[in-house]
C-alpha positions in Angstrom: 35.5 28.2 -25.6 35.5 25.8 -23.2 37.4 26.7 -19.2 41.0 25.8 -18.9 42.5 24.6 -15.9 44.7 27.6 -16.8 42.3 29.4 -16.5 41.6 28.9 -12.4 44.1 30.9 -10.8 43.3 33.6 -12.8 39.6 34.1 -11.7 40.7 33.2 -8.2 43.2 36.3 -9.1 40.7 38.5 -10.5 37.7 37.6 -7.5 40.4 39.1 -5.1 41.4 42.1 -6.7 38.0 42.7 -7.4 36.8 42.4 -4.1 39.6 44.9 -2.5 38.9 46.8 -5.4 35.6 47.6 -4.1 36.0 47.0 -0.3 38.9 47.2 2.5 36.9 44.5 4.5 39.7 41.8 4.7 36.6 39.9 6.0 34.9 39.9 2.7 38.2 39.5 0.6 38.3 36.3 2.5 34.9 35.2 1.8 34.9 35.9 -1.9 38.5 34.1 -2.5 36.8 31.1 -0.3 33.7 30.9 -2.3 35.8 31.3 -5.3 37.8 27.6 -4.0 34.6 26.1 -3.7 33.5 26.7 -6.8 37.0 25.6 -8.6 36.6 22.3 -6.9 32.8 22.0 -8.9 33.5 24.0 -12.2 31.8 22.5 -15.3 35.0 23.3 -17.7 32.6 22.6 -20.6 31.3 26.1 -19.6 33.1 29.2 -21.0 35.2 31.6 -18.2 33.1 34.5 -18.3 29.9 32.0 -16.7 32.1 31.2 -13.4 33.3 35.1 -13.7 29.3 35.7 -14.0 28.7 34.2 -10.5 31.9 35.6 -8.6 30.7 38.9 -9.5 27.2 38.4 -8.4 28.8 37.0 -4.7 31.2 40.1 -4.8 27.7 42.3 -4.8 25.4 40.2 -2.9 28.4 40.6 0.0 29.2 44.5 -0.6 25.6 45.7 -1.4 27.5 47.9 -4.2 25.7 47.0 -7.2 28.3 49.0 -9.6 31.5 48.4 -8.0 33.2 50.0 -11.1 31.1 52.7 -11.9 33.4 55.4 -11.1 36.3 54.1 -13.1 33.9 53.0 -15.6 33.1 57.3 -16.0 36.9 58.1 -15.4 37.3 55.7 -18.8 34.3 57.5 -20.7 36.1 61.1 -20.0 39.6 59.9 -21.3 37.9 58.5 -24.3 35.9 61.1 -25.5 38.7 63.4 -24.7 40.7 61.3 -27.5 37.6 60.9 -30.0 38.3 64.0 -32.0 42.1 63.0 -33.1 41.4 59.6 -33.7 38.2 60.3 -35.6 40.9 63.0 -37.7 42.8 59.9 -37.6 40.6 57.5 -39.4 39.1 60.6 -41.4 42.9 60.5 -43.3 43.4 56.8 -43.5 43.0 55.4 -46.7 41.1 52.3 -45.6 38.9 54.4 -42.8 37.0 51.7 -41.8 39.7 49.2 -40.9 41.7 52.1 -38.9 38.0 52.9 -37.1 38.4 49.4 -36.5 42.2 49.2 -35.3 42.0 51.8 -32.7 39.0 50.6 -31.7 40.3 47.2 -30.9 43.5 49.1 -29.6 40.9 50.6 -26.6 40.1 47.0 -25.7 42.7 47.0 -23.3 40.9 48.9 -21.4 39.9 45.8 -19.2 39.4 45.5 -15.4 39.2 41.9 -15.4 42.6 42.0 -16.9 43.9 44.8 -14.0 41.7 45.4 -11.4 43.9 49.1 -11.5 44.2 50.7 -14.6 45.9 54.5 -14.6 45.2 57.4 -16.7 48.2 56.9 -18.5 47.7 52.9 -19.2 44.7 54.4 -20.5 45.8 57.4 -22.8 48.1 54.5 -24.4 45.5 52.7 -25.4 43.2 55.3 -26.8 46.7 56.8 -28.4 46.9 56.1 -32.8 48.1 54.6 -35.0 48.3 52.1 -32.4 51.5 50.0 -32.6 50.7 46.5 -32.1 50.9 43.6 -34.4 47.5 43.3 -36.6 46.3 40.1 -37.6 42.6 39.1 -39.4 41.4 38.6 -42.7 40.0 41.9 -43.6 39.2 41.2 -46.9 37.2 38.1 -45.8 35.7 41.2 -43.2 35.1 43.4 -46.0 33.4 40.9 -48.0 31.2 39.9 -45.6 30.3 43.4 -44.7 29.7 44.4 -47.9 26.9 42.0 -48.1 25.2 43.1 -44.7 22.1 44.8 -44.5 22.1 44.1 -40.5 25.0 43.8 -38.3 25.0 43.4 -34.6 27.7 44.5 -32.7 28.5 43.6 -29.6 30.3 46.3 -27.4 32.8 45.5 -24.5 34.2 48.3 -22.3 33.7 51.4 -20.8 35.8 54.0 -22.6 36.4 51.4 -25.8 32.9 52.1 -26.1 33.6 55.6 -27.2 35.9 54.6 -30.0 33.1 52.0 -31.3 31.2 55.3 -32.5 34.1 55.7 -35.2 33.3 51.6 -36.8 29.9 52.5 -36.3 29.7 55.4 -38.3 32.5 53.9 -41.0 29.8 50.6 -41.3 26.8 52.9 -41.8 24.5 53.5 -38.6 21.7 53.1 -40.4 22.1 49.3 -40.7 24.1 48.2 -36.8 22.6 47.8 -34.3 25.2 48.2 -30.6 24.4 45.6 -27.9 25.8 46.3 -24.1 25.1 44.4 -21.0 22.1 44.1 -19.2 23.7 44.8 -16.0 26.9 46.3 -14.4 29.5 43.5 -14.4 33.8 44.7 -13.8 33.9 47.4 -16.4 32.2 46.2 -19.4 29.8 48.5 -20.8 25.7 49.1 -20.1 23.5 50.7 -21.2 24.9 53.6 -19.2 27.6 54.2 -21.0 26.3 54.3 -24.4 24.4 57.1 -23.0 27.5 58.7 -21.5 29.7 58.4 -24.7 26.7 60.1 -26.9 26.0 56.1 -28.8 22.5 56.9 -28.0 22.4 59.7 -30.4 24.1 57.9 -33.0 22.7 54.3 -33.5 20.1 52.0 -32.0 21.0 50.4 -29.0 19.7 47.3 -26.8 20.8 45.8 -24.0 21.8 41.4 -23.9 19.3 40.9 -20.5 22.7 39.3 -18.9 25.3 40.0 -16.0 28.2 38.0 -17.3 31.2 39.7 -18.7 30.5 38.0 -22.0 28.0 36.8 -23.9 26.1 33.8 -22.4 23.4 33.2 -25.1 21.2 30.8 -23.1 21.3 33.7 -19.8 20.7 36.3 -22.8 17.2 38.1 -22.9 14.7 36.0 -25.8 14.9 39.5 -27.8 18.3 39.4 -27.7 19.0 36.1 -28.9 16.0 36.8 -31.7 18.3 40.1 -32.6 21.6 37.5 -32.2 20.1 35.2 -35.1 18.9 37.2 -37.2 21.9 39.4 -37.8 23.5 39.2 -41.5 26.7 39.8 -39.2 27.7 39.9 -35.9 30.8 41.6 -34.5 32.0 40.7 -30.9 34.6 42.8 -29.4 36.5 41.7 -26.3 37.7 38.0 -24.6 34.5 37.7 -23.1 33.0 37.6 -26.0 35.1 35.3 -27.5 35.3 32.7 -25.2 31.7 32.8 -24.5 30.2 32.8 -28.6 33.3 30.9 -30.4 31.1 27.8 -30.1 28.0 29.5 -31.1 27.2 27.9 -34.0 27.5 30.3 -36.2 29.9 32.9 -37.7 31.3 35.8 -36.1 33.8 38.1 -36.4 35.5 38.3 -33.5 37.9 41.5 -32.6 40.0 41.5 -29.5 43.3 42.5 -27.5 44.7 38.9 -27.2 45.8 39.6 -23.1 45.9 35.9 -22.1 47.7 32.8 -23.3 45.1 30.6 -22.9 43.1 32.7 -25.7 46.5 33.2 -27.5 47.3 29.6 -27.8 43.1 29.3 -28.9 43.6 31.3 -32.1 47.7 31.1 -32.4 48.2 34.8 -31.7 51.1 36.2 -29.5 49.9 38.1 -26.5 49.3 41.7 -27.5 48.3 41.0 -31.1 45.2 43.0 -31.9 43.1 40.2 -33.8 40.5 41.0 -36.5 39.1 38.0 -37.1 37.1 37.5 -40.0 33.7 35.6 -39.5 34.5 32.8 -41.6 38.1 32.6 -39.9 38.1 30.0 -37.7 36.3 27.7 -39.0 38.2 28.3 -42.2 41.6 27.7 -40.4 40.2 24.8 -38.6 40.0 26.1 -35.4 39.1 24.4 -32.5 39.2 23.3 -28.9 42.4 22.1 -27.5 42.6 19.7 -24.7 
């Protein structure tokens, strides 16, 4: 997905309440918001959002000398959601179709997104990790099925702290013996590392590697060589999270692609109402003819 103009004020939004989130020094608020100007006035809008967010995030640490500004809500996230992992595993352990309502809530827990709200309470997220969850559901899950049926090796690509937690329940609905989880290669806002998998027990439960990248998404050509080796060979891939969306959706390849729409830009991208929980099959868009819009 290529940048918007849309989509300017919102990472000049989200590089100041980052930066207060992590620092009081009006100082360095200023200094990030003005670096964030510059690069506005020389952004390559053929690049996806999460490669500018990549480099506001890297300024927002080289200034702070905090390397995970979001580490503590990051383990505040990882409580709460293994608090709720034993109702919603009872949950999908009832459902008729367990593995699409593994993969429901666990798209539900996507919300839980710093670059969306730099603040994000207890409550906001208990909601999300609550089920059945109660927004609108739109994919082709039999396209899903079908494609999944025939998988011997599916990568999935995790998102968030806490919704990292609920992944275990798709994980162990898909068979862990043929996924393979892949996190970030480094802290960026709250998305997941490494760290996390360990934290939420994903470690125990199914192999897991790390992309070799800082962005907030999935930048193939900053991605590690063993990555992008793992990232071709994959029978299926499963990217959770806008990030991920805007980053691969020109890949070159299908991918099913499950996300909290929380933006219009990405809404009016796949013609989904903010709020819709999207399950998109990996043949999907190409099938409905998806594609940039000027």
């Amino acid at each position: 997905m290529n940048t918007y103009l849309d989509c300017i004020p919102c990472l000049l939004r989200q590089s100041l309440e980052a930066a207060r989130n992590v620092t009081g020094d009006t100082r360095i608020h200023e200094l990030v918001v003005r670096d964030v100007l510059r690069m506005a006035a020389e952004l390559d809008l053929d690049r996806p959002p999460p490669f500018t967010a990549q480099a506001i995030h890297r300024r927002l640490r080289e200034l702070t000398r905090v390397q995970d500004p979001y580490q503590a809500a990051k383990t505040r996230f990882n409580s709460l959601a293994l608090a709720a992992l034993p109702e919603l595993s009872e949950l999908v352990r009832q459902a008729e179709d367990p593995l699409r309502a593994a993969a429901i809530c666990a798209v539900a827990a996507n919300a839980i997104d710093m670059g969306v709200a730099s603040a994000i309470t207890d409550a906001e997220v208990r909601a999300a990790l609550r089920g059945p969850p109660k927004e609108p559901v739109h994919g082709d899950w039999e396209g899903f099925l079908a494609a999944a049926a025939e998988a011997k090796d599916i990568l999935y690509l995790a998102d968030n702290a806490g919704e990292i937690a609920v992944d275990r329940l798709v994980v162990e609905a898909l068979g862990a013996e043929r996924v393979t989880v892949a996190v970030r290669g480094a802290p960026v806002l709250n998305d997941a590392t490494l760290a996390d998998a360990k934290d939420v027990g994903m470690l125990e439960l199914v192999r897991v590697i790390d992309n070799g990248s800082d962005a907030p998404g999935t930048i193939l050509d900053d991605c590690s060589s063993d990555f992008r080796e793992r990232f071709d060979r994959a029978d299926l891939v499963i990217a959770k999270g806008q990030g991920n969306f805007e980053s691969l959706s020109g890949a070159g390849r299908d991918i099913a692609f499950w996300f909290k729409v929380k933006c219009p830009v990405v809404g009016h991208q796949v013609g989904l109402p903010v709020g819709t929980l999207a399950l998109l099959a990996p043949t999907e868009l190409r099938s409905t003819g998806w594609r940039e819009v000027p």
